[in-house]
C-alpha positions in Angstrom: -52.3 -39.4 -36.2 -49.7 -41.4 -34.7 -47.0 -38.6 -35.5 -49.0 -35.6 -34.4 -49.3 -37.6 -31.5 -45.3 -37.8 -30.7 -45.0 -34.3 -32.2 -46.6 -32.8 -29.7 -44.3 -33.1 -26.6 -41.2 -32.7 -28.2 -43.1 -29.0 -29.3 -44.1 -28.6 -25.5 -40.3 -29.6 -24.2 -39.1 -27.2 -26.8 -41.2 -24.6 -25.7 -40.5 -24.8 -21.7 -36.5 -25.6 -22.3 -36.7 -22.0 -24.2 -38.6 -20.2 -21.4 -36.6 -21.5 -18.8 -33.5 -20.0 -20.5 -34.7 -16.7 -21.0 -36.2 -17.2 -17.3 -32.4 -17.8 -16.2 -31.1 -14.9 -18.2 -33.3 -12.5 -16.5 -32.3 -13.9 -13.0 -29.3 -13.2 -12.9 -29.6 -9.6 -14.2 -32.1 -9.2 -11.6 -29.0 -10.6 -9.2 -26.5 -8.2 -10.5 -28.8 -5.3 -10.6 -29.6 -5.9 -7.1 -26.2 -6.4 -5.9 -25.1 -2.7 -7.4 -28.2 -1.1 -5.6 -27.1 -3.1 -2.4 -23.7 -1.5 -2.3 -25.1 1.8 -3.7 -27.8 2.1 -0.9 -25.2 1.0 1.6 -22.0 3.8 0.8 -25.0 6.2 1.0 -26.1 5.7 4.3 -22.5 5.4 5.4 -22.7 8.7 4.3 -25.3 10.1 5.8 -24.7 8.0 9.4 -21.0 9.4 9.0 -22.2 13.0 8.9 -24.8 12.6 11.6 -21.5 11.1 14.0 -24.0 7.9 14.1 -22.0 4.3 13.8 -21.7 2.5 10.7 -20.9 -0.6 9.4 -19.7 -1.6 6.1 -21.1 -5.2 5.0 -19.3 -7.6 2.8 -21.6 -9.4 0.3 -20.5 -12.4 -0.8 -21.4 -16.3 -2.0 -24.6 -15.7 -3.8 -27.0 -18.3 -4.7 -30.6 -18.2 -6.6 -31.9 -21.1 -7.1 -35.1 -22.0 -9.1 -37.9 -24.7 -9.1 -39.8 -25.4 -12.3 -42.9 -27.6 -11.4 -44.7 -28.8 -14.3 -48.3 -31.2 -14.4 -50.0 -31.6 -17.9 -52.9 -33.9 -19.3 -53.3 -35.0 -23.0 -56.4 -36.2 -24.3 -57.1 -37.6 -27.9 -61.2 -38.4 -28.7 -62.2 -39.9 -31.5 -66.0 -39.3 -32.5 -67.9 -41.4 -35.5 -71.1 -39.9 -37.0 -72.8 -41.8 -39.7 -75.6 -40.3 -42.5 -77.8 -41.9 -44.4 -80.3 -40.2 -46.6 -82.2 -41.3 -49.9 -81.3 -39.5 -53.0 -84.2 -38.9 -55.5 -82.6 -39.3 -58.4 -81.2 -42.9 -58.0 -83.8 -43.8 -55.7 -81.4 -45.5 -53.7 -80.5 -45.5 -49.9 -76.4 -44.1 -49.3 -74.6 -43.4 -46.5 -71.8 -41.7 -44.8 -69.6 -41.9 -42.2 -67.5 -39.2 -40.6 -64.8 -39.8 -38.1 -63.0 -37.0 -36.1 -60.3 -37.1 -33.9 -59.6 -34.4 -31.1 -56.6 -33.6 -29.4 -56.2 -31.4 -26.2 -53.6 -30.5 -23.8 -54.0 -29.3 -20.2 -51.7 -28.5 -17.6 -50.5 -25.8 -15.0 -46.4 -24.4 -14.2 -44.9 -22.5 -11.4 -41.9 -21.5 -10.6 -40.2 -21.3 -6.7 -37.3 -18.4 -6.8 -34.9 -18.3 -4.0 -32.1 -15.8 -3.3 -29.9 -15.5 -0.4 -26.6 -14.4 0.1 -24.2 -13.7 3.4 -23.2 -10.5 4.7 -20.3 -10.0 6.9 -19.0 -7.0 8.7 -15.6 -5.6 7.5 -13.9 -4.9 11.3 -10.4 -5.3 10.4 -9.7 -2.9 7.9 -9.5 0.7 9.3 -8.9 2.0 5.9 -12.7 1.8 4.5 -13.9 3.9 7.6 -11.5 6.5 7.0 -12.7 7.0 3.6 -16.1 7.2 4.7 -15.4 9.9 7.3 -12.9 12.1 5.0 -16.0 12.1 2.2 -18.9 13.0 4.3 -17.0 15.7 6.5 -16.2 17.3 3.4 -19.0 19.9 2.4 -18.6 20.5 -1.2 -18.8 16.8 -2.2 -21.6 15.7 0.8 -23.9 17.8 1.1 -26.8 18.3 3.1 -30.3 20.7 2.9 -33.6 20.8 4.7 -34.9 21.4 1.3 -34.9 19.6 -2.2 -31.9 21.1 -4.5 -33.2 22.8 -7.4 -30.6 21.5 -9.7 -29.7 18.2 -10.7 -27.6 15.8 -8.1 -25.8 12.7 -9.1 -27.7 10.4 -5.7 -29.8 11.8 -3.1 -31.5 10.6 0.2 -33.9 11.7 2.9 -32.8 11.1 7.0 -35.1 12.4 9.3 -36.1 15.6 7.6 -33.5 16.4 5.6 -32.1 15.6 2.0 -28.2 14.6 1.9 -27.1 14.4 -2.0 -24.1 14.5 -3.9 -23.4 17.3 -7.1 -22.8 15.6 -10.4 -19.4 17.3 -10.4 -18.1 15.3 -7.7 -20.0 11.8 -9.3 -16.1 10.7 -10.2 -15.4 10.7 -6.4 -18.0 9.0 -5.4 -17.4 6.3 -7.8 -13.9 5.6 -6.3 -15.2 5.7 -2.8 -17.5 2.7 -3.8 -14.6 0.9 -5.3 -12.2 1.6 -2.9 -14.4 0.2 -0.7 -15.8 -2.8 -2.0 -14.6 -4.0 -5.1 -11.0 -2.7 -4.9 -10.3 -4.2 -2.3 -6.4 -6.4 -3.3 -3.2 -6.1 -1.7 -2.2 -2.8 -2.6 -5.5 -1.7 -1.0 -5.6 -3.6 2.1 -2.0 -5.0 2.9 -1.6 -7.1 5.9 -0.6 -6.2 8.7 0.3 -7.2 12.5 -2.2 -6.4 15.0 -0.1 -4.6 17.9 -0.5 -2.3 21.0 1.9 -0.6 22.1 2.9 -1.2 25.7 4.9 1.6 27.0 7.8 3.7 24.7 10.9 5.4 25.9 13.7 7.8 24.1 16.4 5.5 23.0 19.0 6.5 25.4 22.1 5.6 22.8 20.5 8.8 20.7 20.9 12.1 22.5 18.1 14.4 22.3 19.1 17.7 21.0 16.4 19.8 22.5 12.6 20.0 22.9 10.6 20.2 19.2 13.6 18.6 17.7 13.4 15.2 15.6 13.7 12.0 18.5 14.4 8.6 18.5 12.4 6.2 20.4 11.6 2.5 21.5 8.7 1.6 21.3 7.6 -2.2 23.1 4.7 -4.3 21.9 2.1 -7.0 23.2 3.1 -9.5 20.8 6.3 -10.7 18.5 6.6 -8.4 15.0 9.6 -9.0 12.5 13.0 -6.8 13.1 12.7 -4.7 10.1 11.5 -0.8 8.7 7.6 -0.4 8.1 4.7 1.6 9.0 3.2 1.8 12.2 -0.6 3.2 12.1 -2.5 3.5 15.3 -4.8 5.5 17.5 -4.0 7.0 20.4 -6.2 7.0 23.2 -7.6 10.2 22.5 -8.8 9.6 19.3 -6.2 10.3 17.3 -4.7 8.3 14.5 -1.6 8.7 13.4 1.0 6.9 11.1 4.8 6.3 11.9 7.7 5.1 10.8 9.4 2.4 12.4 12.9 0.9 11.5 15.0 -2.2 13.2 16.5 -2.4 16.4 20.5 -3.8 16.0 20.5 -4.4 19.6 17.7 -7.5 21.1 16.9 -7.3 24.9 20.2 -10.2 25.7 22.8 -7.3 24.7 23.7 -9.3 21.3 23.4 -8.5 18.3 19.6 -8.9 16.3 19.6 -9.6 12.7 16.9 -8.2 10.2 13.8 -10.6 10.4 14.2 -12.1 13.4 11.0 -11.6 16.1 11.0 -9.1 18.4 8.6 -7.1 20.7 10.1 -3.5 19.9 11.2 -1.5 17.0 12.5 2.4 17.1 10.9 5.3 15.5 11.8 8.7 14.8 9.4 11.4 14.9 9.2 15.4 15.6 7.0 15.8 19.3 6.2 19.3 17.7 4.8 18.6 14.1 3.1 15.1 15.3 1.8 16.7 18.7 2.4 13.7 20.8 5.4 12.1 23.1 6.1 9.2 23.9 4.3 8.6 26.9 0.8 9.5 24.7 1.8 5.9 22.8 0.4 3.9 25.8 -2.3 1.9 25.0 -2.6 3.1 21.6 -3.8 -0.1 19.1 -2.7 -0.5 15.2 -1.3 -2.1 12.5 2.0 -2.8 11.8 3.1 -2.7 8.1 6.4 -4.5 7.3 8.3 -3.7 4.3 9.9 -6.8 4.3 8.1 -9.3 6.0 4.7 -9.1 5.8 2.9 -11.6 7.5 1.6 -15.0 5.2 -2.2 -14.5 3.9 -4.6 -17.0 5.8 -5.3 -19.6 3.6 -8.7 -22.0 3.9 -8.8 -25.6 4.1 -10.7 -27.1 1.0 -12.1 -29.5 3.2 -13.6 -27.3 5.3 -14.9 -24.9 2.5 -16.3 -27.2 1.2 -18.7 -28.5 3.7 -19.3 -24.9 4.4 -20.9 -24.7 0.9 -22.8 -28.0 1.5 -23.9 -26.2 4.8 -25.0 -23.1 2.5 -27.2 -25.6 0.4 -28.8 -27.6 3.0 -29.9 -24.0 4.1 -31.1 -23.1 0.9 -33.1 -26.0 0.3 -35.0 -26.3 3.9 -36.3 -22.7 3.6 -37.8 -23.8 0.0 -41.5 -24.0 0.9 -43.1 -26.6 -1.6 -46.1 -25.3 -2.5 -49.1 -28.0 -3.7 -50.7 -27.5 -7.0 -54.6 -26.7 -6.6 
């Protein structure tokens, strides 16, 4: 009796420590499977808002946490009954007896289980790159396509906004697989360089370059709000009508003192060269205009975080987690 008796909760442990591993196991498919839709849901009504000339935002999904409470309250029981016979046997003519003892076990008990999820989402602003992908894929008809009607044939994803249904044909299911990486998970260095944040005060033809007549290629300062390396890069920046347009800047040999200025040193203007007739703008439509400036040489340092401060931002996240926990009180 005595090793039934030990048996049994080491057969109970057994038995929750193997639920709650399978009960992991299918939490954090449920995680991953509901990330996917996330981003899936999300580059689809990009799509649709795109179309429609309604804002968007991309959203940045990022430290995950699901956290699970196991509450468990059990009751064993172990009864012993005695029950004793005596009866008189006709052939002997004697009195005999008999006892019979019994011994009942029983277990008891109630589980639950407290799920939490949460995660943080943070709009992408700084990286004009995933918004122009968005607009070139839903302005372009064959692979975005919209109907006040259900297709007949089979789509790759489709979605209903007020009315109508906007879906994508299964021969165009490879580009909309790169939109969704190139916008989320693809998202390194050669994706998303970095860059200097500029606007372009004023801009004027460089007056040590003649200007050989009007539609002809022309060489130009232009002056900045803020300090960029003297080197060759891209400029990329929207005018004030809209317009975005990408340039190519090289170094100025020649600081504002008269003297000489070396490759890499800081300066507030760099020269480009451009045809007014192919790009459709002069220099006095660069007023204003905002951008990123990509150096070839001397791209700016990443941003790194402090550890200490990540990490009390993590114990932050926790604290978080933990107070919206409601404990809920076994019956």
């Amino acid at each position: 009796m005595k090793r039934g008796t030990a048996l049994a909760p080491i057969a109970a442990l057994t038995l929750f420590s193997g639920c709650y591993h399978t009960q992991v196991r299918n939490d954090g498919n449920q995680v991953r499977k509901a990330l996917l839709e996330m981003y899936t849901d999300q580059a689809m009504d990009n799509l649709i808002r795109a179309r429609n000339n309604l804002p968007f935002i991309q959203l940045n999904y990022h430290d995950l946490l699901v956290q699970a409470t196991d509450q468990y309250t059990g009751t064993f029981t172990n009864t012993q009954t005695f029950a004793a016979d005596r009866s008189l046997t006709f052939i002997k003519l004697a009195a005999s007896a008999m006892r019979t003892v019994g011994t009942n076990f029983s277990f008891g008990g109630t589980a639950q289980r407290q799920d939490l999820l949460s995660f943080k989402a943070d709009p992408i602003t700084d990286q004009d790159d995933i918004y122009d992908k968005y607009l070139a894929f839903a302005r372009d008809p064959a692979r975005f396509q919209v109907s006040d009607h259900a297709p007949r044939f089979p789509v790759h994803l489709m979605r209903k906004f007020q009315g109508c249904y906007y879906y994508i044909p299964c021969e165009y299911a490879q580009d909309f697989l790169e939109l969704i990486l190139q916008t989320t998970i693809q998202r390194g260095f050669n994706a998303a360089p970095c860059a200097y944040q500029v606007t372009i005060l004023s801009a004027m033809l460089d007056p040590t370059v003649p200007l050989t007549g009007v539609g002809d290629d022309i060489n130009a300062i232009i002056f900045f709000n803020t300090q960029v390396p003297n080197g060759s890069g891209r400029l990329i920046i929207t005018l004030t009508d809209g317009r975005k347009v990408d340039l190519k800047v090289d170094y100025v040999p020649i600081g504002p003192d008269g003297r000489a200025l070396p490759r890499g040193k800081p300066t507030d203007r760099l020269q480009a060269q451009w045809n007014r007739q192919q790009k459709g703008f002069d220099v006095n439509n660069l007023r204003n205009a905002r951008g990123q400036l990509y150096s070839d040489d001397y791209p700016p340092a990443l941003s790194t975080i402090d550890p200490t401060a990540k990490r009390i931002s993590a114990n932050v996240d926790l604290i978080r987690a933990n107070t919206s926990i409601n404990t809920l009180k076994p019956p």
